[in-house]
C-alpha positions in Angstrom: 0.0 0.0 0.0 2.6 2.4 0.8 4.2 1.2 -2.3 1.3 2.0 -4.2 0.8 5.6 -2.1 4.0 6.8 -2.8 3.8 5.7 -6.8 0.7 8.0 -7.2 2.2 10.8 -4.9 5.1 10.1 -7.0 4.0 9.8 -10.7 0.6 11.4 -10.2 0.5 14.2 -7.9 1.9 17.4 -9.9 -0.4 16.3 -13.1 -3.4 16.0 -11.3 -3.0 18.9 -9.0 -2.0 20.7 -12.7 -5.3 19.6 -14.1 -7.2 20.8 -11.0 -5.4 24.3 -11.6 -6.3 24.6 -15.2 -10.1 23.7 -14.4 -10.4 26.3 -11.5 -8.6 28.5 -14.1 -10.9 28.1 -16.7 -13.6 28.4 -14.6 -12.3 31.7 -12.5 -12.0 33.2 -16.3 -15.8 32.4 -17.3 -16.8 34.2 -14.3 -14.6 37.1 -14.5 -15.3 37.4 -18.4 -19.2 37.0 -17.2 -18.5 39.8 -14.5 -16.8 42.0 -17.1 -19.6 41.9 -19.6 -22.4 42.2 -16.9 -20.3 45.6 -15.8 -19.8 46.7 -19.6 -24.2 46.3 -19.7 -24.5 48.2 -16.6 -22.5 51.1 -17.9 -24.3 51.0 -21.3 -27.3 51.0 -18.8 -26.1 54.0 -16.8 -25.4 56.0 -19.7 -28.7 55.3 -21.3 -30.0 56.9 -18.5 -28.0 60.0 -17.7 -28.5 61.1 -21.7 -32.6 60.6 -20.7 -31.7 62.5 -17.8 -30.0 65.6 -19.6 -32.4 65.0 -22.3 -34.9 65.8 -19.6 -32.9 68.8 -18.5 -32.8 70.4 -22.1 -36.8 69.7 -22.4 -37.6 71.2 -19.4 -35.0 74.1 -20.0 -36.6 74.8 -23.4 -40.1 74.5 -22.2 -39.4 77.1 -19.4 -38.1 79.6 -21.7 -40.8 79.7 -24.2 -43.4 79.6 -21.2 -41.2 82.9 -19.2 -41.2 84.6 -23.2 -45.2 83.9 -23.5 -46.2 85.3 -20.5 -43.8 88.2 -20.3 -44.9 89.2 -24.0 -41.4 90.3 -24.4 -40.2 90.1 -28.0 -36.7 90.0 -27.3 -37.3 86.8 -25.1 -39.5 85.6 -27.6 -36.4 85.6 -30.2 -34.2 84.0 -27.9 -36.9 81.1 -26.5 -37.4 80.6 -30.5 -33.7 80.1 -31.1 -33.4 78.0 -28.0 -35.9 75.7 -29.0 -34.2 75.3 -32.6 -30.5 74.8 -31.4 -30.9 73.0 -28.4 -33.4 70.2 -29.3 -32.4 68.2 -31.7 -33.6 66.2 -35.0 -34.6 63.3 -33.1 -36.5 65.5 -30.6 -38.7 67.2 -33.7 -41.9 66.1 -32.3 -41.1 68.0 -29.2 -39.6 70.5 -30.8 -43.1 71.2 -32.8 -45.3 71.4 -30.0 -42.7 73.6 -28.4 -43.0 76.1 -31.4 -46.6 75.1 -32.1 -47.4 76.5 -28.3 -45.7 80.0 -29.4 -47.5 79.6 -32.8 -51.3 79.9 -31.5 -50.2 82.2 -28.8 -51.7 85.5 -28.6 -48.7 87.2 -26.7 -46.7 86.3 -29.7 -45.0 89.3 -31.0 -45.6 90.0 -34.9 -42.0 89.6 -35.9 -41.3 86.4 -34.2 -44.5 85.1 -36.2 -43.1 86.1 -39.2 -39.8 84.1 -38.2 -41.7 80.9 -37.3 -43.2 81.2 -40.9 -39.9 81.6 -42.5 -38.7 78.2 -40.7 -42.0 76.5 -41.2 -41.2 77.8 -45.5 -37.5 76.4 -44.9 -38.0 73.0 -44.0 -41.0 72.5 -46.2 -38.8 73.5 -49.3 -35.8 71.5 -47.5 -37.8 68.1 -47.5 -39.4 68.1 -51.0 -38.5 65.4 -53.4 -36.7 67.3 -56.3 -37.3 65.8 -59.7 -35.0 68.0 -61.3 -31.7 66.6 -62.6 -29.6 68.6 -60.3 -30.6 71.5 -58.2 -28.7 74.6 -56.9 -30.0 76.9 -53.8 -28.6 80.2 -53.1 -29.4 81.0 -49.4 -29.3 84.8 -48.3 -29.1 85.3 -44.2 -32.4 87.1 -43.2 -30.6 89.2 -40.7 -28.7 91.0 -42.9 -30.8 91.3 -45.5 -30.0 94.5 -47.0 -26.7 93.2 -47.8 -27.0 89.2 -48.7 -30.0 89.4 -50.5 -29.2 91.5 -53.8 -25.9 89.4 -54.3 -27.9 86.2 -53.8 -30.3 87.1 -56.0 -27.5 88.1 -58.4 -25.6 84.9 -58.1 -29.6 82.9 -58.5 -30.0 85.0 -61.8 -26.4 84.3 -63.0 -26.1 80.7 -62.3 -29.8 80.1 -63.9 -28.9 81.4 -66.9 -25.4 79.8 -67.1 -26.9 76.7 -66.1 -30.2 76.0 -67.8 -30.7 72.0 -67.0 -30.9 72.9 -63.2 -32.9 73.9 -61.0 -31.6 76.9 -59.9 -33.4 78.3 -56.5 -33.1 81.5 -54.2 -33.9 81.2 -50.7 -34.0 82.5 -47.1 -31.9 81.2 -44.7 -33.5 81.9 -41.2 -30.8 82.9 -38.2 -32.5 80.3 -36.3 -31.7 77.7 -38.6 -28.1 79.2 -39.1 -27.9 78.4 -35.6 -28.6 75.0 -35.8 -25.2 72.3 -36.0 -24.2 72.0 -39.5 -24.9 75.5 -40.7 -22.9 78.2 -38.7 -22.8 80.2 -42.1 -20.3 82.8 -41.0 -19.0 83.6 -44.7 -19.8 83.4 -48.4 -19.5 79.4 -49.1 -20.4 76.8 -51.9 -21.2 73.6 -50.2 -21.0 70.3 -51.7 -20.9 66.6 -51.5 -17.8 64.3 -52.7 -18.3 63.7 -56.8 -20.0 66.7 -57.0 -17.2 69.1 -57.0 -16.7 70.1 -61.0 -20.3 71.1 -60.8 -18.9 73.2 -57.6 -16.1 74.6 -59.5 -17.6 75.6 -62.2 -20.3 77.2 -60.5 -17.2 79.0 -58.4 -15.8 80.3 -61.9 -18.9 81.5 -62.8 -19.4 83.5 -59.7 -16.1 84.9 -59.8 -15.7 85.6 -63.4 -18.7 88.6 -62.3 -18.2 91.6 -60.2 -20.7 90.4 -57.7 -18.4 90.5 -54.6 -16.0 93.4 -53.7 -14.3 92.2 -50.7 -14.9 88.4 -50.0 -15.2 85.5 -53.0 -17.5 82.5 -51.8 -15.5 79.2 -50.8 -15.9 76.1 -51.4 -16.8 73.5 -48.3 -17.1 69.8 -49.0 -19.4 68.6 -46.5 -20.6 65.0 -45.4 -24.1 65.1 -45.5 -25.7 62.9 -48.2 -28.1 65.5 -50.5 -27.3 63.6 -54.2 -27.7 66.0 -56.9 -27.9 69.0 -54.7 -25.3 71.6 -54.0 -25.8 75.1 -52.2 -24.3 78.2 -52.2 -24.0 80.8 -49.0 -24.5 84.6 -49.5 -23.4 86.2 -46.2 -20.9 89.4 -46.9 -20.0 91.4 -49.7 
């Protein structure tokens, strides 16, 4: 027996207490990998709710401001709720967003001038989501708070590129300061913006521009951007 004893102490022994280790270590790594992706959900979890949270914040913060502008009938409060309510809520917060500006809409403390810039947004995005059929469209934007000075050269630059261009459709619109506000505009000088394979079109609307005594001081830029608009480029009259 202590033959036998000392054989498997012997010859037996390190390879079975080896095996042992390599199953506890197996096993200790399942439950720490387990642990690790059960902490990995929780964060996810966490942060899910601490962007409701500030999502929250940002509702009730833009609420709060149009209600204080309402009742106050203060016009310059008015302007600010209205551009509040455009930068700070978001595209995936639009159906807020639209009862927000529907609730200054229909109010009757609503000055006349901030009506008048709710229409020009409600004009803005109705034009911005049509289906165009044409072949390839161009829009000339002018800021609408400094009109006096955008506006003739945009409608210049309209005229000239419609007649240069013929096959496209060749548009002249109002960009509203509180959609220059919102992310992805920030329009602070005279720019062509367009999309990647669509930058001979850009240039050649550029040369056209240029090749015109149009602007005095400041020649438009071009500004390749991300956004996917196919057949669609758009061009930014800000200074002179």
């Amino acid at each position: 027996m202590k033959t036998f004893l000392e054989n498997l102490n012997k010859y037996w022994a390190t390879p079975i207490i080896a095996i042992i280790t390599g199953i506890l270590g197996v096993y200790t790594s399942a439950i720490n990998n387990k642990l690790e992706v059960q902490s990995a959900n929780l964060a996810v979890i966490e942060n899910q709710l601490k962007q409701k949270e500030y999502t929250n914040e940002i509702r009730l913060q833009a609420y709060s401001e149009v209600k204080d502008a309402i009742e106050k009938k203060d016009k310059k409060l008015q302007e600010a709720a209205l551009l509040i309510v455009n930068v700070l809520l978001e595209a995936e917060d639009s159906l807020f967003k639209e009862k927000l500006i529907d609730l200054m809409r229909y109010s009757s403390n609503l000055s006349d001038s901030v009506k008048k810039d709710i229409q020009r947004i409600d004009t803005f995005n109705m034009v911005q989501t049509q289906k165009l059929e044409h072949a390839f469209t161009i829009d000339v934007f002018y800021l609408d708070d400094i009109l006096k000075e955008a506006y003739p050269r945009a409608k210049k630059v309209r005229d000239l590129l419609a007649e240069n261009y013929p096959a496209y459709h060749v548009r002249l619109r109002m960009l509203p300061k509180s959609i220059n506000a919102r992310s992805g505009y920030h329009i602070q000088a005279n720019q062509i913006r367009y999309e990647k394979g669509e930058e001979v079109i850009a240039r050649q609307c550029l040369t056209t521009i240029t090749s015109k005594d149009i602007f005095s001081n400041e020649q438009p830029k071009l500004h390749l951007v991300k956004q996917e608009t196919p057949n669609y480029i758009s061009v930014f009259v800000r200074n002179m």
